[in-house]
Backbone bond lengths (Angstrom), bond angles and torsions (degrees), N, CA, C in turn:
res aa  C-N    CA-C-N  psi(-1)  N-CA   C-N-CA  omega(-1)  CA-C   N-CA-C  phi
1 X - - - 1.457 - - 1.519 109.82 -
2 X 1.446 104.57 129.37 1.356 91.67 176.07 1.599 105.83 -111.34
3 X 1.985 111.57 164.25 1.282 110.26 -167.49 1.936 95.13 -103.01
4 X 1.400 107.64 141.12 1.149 106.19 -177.41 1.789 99.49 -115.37
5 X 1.498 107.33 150.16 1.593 105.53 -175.11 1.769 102.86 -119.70
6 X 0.976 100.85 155.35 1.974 103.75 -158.08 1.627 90.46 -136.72
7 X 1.552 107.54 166.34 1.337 112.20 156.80 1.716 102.32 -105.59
8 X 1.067 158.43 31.62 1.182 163.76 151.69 1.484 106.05 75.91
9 X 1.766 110.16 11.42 1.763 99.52 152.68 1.286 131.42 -78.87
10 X 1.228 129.19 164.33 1.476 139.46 168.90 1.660 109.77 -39.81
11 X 1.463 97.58 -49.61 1.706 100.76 -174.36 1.288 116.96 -82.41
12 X 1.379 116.40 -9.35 1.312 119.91 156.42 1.534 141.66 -81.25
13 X 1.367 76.31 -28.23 1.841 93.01 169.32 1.775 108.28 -63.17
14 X 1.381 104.06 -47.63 1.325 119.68 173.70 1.607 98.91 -45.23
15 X 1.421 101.05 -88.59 1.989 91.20 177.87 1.060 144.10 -19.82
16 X 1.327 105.16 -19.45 1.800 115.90 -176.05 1.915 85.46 -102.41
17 X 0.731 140.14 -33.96 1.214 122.93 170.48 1.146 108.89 -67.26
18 X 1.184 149.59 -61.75 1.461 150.67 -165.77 1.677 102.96 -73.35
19 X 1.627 121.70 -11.05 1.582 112.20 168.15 1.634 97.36 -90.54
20 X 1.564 118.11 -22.82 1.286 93.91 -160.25 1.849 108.92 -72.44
21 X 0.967 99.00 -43.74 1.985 98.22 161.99 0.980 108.23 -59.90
22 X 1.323 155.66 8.62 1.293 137.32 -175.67 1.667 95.50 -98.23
23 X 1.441 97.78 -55.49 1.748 127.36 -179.96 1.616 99.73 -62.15
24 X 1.159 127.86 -36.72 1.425 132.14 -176.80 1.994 97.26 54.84
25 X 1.553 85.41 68.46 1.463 100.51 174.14 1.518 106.81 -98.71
26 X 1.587 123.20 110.57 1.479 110.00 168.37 1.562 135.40 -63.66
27 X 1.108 112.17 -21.75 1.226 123.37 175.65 1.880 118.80 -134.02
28 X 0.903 128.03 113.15 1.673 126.29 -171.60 1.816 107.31 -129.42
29 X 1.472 92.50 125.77 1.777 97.44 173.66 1.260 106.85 -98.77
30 X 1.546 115.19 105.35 1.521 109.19 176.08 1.629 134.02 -78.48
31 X 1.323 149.87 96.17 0.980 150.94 176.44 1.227 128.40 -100.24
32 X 1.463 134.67 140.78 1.345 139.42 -178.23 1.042 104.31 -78.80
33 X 1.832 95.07 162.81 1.849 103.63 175.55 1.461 125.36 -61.79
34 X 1.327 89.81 -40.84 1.775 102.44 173.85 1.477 109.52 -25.91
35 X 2.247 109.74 -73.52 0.837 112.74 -162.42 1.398 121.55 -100.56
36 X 1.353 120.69 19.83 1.276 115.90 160.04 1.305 149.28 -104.13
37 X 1.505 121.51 138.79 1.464 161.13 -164.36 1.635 111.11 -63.59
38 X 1.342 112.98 63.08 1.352 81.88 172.42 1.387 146.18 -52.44
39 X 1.496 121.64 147.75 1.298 117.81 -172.66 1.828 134.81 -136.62
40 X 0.969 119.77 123.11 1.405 121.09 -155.47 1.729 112.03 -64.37
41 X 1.248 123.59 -31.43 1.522 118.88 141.00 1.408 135.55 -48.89
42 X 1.565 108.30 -35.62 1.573 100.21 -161.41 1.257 106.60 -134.33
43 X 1.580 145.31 88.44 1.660 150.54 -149.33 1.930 76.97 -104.96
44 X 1.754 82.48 125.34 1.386 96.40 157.11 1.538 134.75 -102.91
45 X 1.309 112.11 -176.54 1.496 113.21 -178.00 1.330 99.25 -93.75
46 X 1.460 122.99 148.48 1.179 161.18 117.93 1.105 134.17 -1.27
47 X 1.417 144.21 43.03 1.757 126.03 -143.24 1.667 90.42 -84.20
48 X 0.916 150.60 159.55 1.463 162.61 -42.64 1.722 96.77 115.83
49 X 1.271 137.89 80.25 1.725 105.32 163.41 1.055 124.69 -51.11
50 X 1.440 132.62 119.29 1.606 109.33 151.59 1.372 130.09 -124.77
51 X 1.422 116.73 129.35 1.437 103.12 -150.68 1.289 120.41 -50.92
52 X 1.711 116.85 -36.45 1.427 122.22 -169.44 1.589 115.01 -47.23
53 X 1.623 102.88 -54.31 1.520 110.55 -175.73 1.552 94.55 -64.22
54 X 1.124 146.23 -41.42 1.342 129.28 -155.52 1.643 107.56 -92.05
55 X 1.680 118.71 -5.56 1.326 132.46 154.77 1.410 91.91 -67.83
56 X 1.395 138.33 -65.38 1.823 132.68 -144.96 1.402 90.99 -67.56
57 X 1.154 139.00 -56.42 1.536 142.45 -155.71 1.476 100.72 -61.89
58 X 2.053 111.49 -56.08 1.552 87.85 -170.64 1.221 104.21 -80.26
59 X 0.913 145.70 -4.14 1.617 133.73 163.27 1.571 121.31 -49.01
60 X 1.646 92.47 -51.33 1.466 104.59 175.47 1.740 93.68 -53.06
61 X 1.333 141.19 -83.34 1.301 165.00 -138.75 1.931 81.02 -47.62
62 X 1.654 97.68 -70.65 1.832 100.35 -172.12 1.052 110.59 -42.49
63 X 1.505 143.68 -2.09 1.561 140.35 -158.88 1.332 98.96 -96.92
64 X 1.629 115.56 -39.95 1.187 120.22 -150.91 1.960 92.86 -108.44
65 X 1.172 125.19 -46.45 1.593 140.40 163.25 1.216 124.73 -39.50
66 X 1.377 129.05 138.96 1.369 105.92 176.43 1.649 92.54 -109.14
67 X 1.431 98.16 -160.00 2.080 88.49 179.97 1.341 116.93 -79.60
68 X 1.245 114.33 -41.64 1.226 118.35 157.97 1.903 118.59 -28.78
69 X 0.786 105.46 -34.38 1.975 100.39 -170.83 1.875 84.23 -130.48
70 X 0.943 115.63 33.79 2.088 115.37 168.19 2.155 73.95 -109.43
71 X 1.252 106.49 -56.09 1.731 113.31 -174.35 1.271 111.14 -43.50
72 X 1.480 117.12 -43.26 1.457 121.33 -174.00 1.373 123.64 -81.27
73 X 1.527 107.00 -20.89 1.206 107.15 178.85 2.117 114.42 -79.08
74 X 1.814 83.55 -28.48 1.111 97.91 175.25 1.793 133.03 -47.66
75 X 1.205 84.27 -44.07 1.897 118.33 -170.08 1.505 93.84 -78.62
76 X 0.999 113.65 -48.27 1.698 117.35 -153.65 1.845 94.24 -71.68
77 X 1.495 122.23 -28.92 1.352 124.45 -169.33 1.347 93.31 -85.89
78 X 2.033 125.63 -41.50 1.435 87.44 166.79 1.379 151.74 -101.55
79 X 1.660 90.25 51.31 1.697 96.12 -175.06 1.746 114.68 -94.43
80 X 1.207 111.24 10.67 1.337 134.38 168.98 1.540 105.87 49.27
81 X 1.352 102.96 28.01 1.760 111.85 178.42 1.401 111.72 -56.45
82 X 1.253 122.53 148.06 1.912 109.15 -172.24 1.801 91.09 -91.71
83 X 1.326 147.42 8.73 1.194 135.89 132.00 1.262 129.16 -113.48
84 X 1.082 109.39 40.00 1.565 113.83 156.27 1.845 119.95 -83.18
85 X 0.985 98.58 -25.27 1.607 110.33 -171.15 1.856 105.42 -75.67
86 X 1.054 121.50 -35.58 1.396 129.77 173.49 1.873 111.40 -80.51
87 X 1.413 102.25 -39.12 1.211 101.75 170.55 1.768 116.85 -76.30
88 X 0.767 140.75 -41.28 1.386 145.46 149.99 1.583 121.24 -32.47
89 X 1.461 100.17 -44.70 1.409 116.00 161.65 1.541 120.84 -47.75
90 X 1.331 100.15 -73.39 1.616 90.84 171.16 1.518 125.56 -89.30
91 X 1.327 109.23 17.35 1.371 108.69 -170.06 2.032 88.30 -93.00
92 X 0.878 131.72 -30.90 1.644 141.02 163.52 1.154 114.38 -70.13
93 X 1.900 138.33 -34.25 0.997 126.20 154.71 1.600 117.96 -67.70
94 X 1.315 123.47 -6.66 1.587 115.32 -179.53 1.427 89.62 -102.96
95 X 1.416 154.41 -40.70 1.042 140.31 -148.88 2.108 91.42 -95.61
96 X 0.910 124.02 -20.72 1.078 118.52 162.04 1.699 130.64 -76.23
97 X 1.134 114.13 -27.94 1.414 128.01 171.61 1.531 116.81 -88.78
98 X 1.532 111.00 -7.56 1.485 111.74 -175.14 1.712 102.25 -111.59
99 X 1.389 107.90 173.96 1.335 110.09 178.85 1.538 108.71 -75.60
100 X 1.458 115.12 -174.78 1.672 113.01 -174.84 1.843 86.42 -74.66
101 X 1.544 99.44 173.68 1.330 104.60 -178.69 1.535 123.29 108.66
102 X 1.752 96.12 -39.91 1.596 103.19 -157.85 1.535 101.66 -71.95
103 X 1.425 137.92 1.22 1.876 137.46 173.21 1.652 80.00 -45.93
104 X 1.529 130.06 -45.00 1.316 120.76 -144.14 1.408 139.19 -83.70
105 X 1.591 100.95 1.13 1.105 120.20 -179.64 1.710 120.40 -130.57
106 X 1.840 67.05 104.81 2.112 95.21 -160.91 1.471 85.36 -63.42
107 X 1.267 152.41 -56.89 1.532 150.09 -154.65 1.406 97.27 -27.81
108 X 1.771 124.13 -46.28 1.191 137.73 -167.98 2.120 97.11 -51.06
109 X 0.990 112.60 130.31 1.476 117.31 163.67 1.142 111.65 -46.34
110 X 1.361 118.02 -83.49 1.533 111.01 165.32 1.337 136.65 -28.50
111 X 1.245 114.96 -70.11 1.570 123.36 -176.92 1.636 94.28 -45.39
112 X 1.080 123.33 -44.03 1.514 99.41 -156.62 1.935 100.07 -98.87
113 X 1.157 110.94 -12.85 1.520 101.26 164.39 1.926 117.76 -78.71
114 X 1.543 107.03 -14.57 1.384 123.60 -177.00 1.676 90.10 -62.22
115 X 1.296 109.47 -77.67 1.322 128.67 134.83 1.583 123.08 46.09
116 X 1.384 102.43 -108.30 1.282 138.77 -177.93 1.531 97.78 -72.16
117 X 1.195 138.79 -70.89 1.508 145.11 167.12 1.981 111.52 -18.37
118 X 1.381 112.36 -40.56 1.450 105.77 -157.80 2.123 83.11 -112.23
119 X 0.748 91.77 -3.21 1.589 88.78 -178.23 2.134 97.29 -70.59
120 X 2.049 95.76 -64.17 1.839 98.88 165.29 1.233 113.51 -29.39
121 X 1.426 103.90 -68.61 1.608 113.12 175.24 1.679 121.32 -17.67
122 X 1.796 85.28 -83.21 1.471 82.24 173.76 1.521 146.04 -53.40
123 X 2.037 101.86 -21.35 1.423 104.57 176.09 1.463 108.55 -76.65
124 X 1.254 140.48 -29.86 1.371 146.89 158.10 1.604 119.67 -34.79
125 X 1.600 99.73 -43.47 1.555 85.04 173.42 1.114 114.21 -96.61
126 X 1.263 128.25 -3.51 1.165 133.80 161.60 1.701 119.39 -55.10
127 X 1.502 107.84 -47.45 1.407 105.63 -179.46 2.190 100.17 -79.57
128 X 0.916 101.56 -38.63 1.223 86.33 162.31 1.886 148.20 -43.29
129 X 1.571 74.52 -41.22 1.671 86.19 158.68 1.566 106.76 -56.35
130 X 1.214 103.52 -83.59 1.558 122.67 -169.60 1.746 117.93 -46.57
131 X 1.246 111.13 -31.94 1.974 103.11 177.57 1.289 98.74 -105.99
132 X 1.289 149.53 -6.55 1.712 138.11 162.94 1.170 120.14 -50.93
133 X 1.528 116.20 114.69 1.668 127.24 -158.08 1.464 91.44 -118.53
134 X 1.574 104.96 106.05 1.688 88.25 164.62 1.824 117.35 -84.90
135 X 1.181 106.98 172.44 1.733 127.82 -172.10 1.793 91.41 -132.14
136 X 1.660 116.00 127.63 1.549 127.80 -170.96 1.699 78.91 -102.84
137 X 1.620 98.37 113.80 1.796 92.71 156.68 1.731 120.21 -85.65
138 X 0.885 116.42 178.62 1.488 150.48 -172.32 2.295 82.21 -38.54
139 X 1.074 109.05 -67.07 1.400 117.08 -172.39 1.557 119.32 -69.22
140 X 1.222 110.18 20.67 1.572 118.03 -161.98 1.565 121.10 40.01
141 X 0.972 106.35 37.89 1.554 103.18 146.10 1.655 132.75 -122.35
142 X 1.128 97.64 135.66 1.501 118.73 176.75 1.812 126.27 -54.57
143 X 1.238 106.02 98.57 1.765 97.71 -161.26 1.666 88.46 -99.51
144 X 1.496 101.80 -179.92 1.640 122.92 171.56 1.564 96.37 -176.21
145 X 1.490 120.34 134.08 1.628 102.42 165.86 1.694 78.11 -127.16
146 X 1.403 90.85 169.07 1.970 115.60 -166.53 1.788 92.09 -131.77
147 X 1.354 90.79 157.91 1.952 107.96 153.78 1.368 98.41 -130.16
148 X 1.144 142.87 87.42 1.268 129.93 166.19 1.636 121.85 -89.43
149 X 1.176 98.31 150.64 1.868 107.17 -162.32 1.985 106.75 -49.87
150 X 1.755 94.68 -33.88 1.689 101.27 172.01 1.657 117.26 -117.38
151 X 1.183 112.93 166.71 1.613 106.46 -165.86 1.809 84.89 -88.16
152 X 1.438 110.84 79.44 1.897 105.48 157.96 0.860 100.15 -92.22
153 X 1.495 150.09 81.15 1.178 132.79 161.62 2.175 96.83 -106.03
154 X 1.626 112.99 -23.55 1.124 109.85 -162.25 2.136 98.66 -80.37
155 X 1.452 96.83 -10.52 1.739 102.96 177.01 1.255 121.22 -90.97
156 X 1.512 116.53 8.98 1.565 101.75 173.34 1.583 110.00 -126.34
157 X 1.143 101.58 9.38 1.823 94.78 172.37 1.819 113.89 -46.02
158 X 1.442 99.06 -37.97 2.037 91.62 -167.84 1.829 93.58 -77.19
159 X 1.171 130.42 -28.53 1.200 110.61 -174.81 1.935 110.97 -69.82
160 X 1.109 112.14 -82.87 1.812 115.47 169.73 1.607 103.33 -37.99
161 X 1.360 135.15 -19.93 1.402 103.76 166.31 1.849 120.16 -83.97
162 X 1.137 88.56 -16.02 1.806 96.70 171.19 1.743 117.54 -96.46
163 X 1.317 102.64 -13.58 1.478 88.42 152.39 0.939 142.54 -138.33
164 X 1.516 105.35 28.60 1.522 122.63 146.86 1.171 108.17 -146.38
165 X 1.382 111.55 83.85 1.674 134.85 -162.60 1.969 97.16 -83.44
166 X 1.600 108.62 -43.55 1.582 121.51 150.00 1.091 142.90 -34.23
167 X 1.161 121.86 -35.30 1.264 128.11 -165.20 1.450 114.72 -114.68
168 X 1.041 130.70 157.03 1.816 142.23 -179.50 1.915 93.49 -80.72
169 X 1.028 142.33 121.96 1.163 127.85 155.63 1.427 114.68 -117.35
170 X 1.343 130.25 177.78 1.953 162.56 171.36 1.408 106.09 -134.80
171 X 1.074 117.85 106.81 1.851 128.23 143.60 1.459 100.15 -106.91
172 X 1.474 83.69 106.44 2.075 92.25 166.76 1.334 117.45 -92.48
173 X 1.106 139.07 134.75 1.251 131.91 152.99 1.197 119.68 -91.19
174 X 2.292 119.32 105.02 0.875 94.32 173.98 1.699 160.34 -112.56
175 X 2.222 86.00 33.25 1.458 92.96 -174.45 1.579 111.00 -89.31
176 X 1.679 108.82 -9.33 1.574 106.12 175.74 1.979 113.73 -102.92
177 X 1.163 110.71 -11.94 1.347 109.41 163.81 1.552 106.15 99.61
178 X 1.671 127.95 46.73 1.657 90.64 -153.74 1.917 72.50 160.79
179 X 1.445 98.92 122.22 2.140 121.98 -159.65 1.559 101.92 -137.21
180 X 0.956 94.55 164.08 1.447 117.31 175.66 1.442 119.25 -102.74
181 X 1.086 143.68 106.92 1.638 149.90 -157.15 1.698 106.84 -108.47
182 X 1.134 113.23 114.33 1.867 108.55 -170.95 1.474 86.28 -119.66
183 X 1.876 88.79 113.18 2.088 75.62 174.17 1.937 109.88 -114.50
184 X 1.213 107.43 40.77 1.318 129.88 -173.39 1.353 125.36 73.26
185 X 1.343 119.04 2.13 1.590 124.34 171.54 1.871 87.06 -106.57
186 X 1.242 130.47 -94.33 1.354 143.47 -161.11 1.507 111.88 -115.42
187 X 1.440 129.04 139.11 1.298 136.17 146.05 1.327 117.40 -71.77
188 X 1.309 106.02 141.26 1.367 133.96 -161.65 1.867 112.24 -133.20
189 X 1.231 106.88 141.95 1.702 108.79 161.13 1.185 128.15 -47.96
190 X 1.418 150.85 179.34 1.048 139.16 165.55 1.435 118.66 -178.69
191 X 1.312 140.67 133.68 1.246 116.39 -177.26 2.384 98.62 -135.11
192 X 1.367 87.70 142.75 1.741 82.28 -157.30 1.958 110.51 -97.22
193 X 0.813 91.10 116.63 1.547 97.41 -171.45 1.389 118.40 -26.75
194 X 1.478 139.41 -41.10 0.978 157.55 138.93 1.199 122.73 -96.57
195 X 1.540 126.00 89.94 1.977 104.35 175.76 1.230 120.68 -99.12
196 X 1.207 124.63 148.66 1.732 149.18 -159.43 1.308 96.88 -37.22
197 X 1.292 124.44 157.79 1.928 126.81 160.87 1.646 107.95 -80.35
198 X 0.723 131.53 158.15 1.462 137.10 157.13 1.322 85.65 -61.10
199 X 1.706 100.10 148.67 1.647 137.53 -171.47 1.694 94.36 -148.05
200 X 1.303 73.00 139.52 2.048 94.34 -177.47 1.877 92.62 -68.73
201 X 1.757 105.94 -45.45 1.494 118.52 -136.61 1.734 91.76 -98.45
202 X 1.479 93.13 -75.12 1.757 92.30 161.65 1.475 129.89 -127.56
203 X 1.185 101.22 178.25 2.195 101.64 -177.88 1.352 107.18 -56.65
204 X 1.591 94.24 -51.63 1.713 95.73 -158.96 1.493 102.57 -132.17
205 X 1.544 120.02 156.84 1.326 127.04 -146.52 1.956 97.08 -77.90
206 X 1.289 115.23 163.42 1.049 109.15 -157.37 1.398 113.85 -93.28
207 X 0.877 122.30 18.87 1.776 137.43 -173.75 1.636 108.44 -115.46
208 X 1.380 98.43 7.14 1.520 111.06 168.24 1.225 118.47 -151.89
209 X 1.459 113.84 37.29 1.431 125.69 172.41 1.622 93.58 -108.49
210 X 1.212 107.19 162.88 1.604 109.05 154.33 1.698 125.10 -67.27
211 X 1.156 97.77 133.29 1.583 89.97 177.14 1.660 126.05 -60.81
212 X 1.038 104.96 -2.99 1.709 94.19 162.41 1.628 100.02 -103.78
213 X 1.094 121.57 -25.38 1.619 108.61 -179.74 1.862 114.54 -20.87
214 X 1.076 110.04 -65.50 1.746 119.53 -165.86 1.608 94.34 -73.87
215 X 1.017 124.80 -22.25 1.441 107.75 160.47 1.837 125.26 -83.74
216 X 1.032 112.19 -25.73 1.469 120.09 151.13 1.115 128.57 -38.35
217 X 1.737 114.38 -64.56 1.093 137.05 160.40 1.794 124.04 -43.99
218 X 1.237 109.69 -41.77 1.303 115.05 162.15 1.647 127.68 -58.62
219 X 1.472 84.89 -46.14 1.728 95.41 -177.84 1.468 105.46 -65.45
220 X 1.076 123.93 -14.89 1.981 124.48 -167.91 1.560 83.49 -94.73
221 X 0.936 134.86 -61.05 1.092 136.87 -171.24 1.853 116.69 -50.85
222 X 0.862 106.82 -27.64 1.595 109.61 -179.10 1.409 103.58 -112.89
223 X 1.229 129.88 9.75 1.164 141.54 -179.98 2.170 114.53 -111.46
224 X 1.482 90.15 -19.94 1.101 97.38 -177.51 1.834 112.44 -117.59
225 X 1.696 90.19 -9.11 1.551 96.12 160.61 1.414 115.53 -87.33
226 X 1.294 128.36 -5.73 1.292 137.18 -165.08 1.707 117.69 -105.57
227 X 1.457 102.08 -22.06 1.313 114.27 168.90 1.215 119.65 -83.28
228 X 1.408 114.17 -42.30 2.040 125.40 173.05 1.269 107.20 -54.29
229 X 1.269 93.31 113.93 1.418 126.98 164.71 1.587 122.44 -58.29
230 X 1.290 120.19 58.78 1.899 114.36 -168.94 1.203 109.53 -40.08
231 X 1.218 138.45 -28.20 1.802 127.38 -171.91 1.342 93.02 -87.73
232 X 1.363 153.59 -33.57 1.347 148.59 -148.37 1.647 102.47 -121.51
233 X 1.654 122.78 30.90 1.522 122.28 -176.91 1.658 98.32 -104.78
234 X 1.035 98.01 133.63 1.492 117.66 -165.55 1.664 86.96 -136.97
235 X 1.571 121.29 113.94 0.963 116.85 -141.37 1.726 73.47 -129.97
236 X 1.336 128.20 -16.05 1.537 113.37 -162.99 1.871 77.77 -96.21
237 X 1.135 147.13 -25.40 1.750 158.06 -141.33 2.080 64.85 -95.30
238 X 1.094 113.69 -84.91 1.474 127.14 -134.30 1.911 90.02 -55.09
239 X 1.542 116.08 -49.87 1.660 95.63 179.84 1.339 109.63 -74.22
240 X 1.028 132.02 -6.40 1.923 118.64 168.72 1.582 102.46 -58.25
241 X 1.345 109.44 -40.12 1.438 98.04 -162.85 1.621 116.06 -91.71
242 X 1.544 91.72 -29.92 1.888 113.61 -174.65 1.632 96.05 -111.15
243 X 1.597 137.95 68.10 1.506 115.86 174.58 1.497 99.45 -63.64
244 X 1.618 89.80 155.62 1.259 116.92 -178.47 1.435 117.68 -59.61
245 X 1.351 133.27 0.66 1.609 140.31 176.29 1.269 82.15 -67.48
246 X 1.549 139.75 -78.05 1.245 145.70 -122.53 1.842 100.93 -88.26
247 X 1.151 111.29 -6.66 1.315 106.55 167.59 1.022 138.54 -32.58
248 X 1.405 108.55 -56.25 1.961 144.38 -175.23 1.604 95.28 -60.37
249 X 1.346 117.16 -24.52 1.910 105.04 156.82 0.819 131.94 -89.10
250 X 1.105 118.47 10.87 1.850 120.92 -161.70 1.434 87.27 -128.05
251 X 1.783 88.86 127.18 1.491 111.07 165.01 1.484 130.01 -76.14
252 X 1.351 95.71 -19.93 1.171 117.44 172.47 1.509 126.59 -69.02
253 X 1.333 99.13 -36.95 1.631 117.71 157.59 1.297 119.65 -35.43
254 X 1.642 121.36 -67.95 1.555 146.68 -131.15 1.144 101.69 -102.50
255 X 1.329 117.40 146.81 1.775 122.66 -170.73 1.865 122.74 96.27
């Protein structure tokens, strides 16, 4: 077995696939720089990104993939699982060595942890869509920062640009360091020189909110205490659907 060393990008992961045929390595343990151990038995390889080879591979991969599972492979890499990166690994060396078809056979270890991995994924950005509360600062723009369990922050640009195609927005993420900026033509990357602390009450400090913001916020709030039904609260029904992580966005929550 040989040990292969990565920088823990996408296009690198790719590279170690496109060295491992090159190297005609039968077996390869892939690990990032982050987390690897050097060891006086076992000197590993080096992966090098380079985009070209990691263009030839997913090409190869799209031949055999349809978009549907190009998405899954996608999602599943950003759930930053510490075995997703090995599973991905050979889940591209089997879908490359097999005929078209093989996405279909979950029995495969891989395929069905590829699988199961981008499915989390996807319910994550899903709730992300749905509990992200923006706050309009002082400059008219619309902020929200998230911690979500996976880095979706690169899967929801097409949703918030179609429904608030109007507005300037910020989704920060702030356990990976690094937002999405919609300044009404295109979203863009962004990373903010200082970003906000998490606030129980609000995102961002109040001398840079708009001055009706906290009155907004009030009005949802008495608007959404006024609709709850106290005899009909089914409070074990309401965290299946709303867990309590996602609270800390909801204005509706706080106070």
């Amino acid at each position: 077995m040989e040990l292969y060393i990565f920088d823990g990008s996408l296009e690198g992961l790719l590279t170690a696939v496109f060295e491992s045929y090159h190297r005609k390595s039968p077996v390869v343990k892939l690990v990032t720089e982050a987390s690897y151990i050097p060891d006086v038995f076992q000197s590993g390889f080096q992966i090098l990104s380079d985009r070209e080879k990691g263009k030839r591979v997913w090409r190869g991969l799209c031949k055999k993939m349809g978009k549907e599972w190009q998405l899954r492979f996608y999602k599943a890499f950003l759930s930053e699982q510490p075995d997703v990166f090995q599973h991905l690994f050979n889940f591209s060396r089997y879908i490359i060595d097999q005929p078209a078809g093989a996405t279909e056979n979950f029995a495969h270890r891989d395929v069905l942890a590829i699988s199961q991995t981008a499915q989390k994924v996807h319910r994550e950005k899903h709730r992300m869509e749905a509990f992200v509360r923006f706050q309009k600062t002082g400059d008219g723009i619309y902020y929200a920062h998230i911690e979500p369990d996976f880095d979706v922050l690169p899967l929801l640009p097409e949703h918030f640009q179609n429904r608030y195609a109007d507005q300037r927005w910020i989704i920060y993420d702030l356990k990976r360091k690094y937002g999405l900026y919609y300044d009404l033509e295109k979203t863009e990357e962004i990373e903010l020189a200082e970003a906000p602390q998490m606030s129980i009450v609000n995102a961002l400090p109040s001398d840079v909110l708009d001055p009706k913001e906290q009155l907004y916020t009030l009005l949802w709030q008495d608007y959404f205490t006024s609709t709850n039904i106290q005899a009909r609260k089914n409070t074990r029904l309401h965290v299946r659907h709303v867990p309590r992580r996602y609270w800390k966005y909801l204005s509706e929550k706080q106070g």
